[in-house]
Structure formats: C-alpha cells, structure tokens
C-alpha positions as CSV (number, residue, x, y, z in Angstrom):
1,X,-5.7,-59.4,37.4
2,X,-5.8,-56.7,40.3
3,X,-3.6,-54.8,38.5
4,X,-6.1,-54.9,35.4
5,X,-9.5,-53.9,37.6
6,X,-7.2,-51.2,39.3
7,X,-6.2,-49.6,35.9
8,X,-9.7,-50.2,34.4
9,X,-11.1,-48.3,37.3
10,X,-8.6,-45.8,37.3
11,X,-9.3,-44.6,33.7
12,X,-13.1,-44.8,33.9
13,X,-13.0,-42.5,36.6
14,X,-10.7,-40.0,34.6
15,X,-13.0,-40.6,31.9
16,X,-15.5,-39.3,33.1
17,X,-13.9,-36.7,35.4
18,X,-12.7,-35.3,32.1
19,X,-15.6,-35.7,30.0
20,X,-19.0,-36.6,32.3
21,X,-21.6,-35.1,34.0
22,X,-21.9,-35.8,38.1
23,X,-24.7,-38.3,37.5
24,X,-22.2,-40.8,35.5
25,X,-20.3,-41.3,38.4
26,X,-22.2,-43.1,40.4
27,X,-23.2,-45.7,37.5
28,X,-19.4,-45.4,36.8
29,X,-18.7,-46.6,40.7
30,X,-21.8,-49.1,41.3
31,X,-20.6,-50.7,37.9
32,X,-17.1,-50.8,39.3
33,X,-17.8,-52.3,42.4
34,X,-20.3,-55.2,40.5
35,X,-17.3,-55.8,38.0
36,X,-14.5,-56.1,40.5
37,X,-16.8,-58.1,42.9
38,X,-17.5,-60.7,40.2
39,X,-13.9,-60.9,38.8
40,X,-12.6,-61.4,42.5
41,X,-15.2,-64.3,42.9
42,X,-14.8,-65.8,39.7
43,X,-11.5,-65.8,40.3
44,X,-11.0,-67.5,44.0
45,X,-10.8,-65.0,45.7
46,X,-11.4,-65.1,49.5
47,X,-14.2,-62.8,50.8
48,X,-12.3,-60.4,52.7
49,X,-9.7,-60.2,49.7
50,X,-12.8,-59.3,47.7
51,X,-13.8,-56.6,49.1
52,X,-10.1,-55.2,49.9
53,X,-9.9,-55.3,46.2
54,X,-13.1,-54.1,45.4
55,X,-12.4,-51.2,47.8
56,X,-9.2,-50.2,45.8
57,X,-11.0,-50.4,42.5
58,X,-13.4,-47.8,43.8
59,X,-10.8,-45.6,45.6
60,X,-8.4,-45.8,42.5
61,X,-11.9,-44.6,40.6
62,X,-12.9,-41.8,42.6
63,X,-9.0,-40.2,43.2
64,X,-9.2,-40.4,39.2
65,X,-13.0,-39.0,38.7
66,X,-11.1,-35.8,41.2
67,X,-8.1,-35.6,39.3
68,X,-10.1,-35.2,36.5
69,X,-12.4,-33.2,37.6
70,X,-9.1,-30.9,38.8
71,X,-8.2,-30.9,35.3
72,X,-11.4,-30.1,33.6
73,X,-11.5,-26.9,35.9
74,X,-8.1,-25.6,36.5
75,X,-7.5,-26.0,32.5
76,X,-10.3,-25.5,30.6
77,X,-10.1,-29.2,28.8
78,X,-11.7,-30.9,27.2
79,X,-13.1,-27.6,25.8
80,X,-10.0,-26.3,24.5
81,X,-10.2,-29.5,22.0
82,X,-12.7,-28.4,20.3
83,X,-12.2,-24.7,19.7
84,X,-10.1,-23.3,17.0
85,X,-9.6,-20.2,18.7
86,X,-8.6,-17.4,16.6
87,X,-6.2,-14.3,18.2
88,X,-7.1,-12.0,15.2
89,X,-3.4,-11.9,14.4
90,X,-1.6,-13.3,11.0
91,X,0.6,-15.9,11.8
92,X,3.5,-17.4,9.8
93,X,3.5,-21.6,10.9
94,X,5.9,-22.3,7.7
95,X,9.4,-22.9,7.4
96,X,11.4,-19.5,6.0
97,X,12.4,-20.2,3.2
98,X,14.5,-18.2,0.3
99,X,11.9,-16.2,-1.3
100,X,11.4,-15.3,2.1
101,X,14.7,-13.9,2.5
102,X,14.9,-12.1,-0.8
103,X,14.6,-8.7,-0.2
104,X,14.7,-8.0,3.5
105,X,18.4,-8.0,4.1
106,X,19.1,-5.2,2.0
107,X,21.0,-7.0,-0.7
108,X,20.0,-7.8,-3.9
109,X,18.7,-11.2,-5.2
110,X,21.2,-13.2,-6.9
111,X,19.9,-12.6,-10.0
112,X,17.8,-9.9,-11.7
113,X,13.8,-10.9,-11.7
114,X,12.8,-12.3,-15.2
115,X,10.9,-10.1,-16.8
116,X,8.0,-11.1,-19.4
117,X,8.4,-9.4,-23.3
C-alpha cells in the first residue's frame, strides 16, 4: 500500500509538472497529504508511521512536480505534441522502391515503357 500512495503521488506531481499551472500544485499536495493521511489510518497505521508516510508521499510529489517542471523547460514538451512543425523542405518518409530506382543509375529499365496506340 506505501508503495501505491508513493507511485500515485509520484505521477500526480509529474502530471502536473508537465502539464499544470503553479496554482495546481498546491491542491495536488494538500490532496496528497489528505489521501495518504486517510489510507495510513484506515489502514492501522501508527501515528508517527503516518506521518513518515505521509511525508514521503509529498516529497515523492514535489521531486516529481520539479522533474517535471525541468522537463517542460529544458525541452519544450508538452508543446512539441501538439505542433506539426513544418521545415519548408520536401521530405521522402516512404520506403524506395523500384520505380524509384528506375532511371537514376544510368541504366535502362528492364524493359522498354509501354506506349499507348
């Protein structure tokens, strides 16, 4: 179960590091801390093991929320999901295949074009 709240915590911090304003944050963490603080106590948890969970849940949130934050900036995501940039420059994404290769080499197709009477 701790390793659950740890991983939830984890990737709703990088959630919205990636994606979220500042603001989000903060619900992100106070909702965080209420979820992990109910879990541990539904659970059986003793009160100081609680909070040392509770703790990590909010640490392993906040190191995530940076790391995404880190990401967002140094790379330009999630931006770069949504654009369809365009270089201005003709590309060829398809496999070569013969028709490709008639003509370029020098040598002559392997037979003569067909022409139309």
């Amino acid at each position: 179960m701790i390793e659950l709240l740890l991983a939830t915590s984890s990737l709703a911090g990088l959630a919205v590091g990636l994606v979220g304003p500042l603001w989000v944050i903060i619900v992100t963490t106070v909702l965080v801390a209420v979820l992990s603080a109910v879990m541990t106590w539904s659970q059986g948890f003793s009160a100081l093991s609680g909070v040392a969970v509770t703790t990590g849940c909010l640490i392993a949130c906040q190191i995530s929320y940076i790391a995404g934050r880190f990401v967002t900036r140094q790379y330009g995501f999630p931006e770069q999901l949504f654009e369809d940039e365009v270089d201005g420059e003709p590309g060829d994404p398809r496999q070569r295949g013969i028709s490709d290769d008639n003509g370029k080499d020098g040598k002559p197709p392997s037979r003569p074009p067909s022409s139309e009477l």
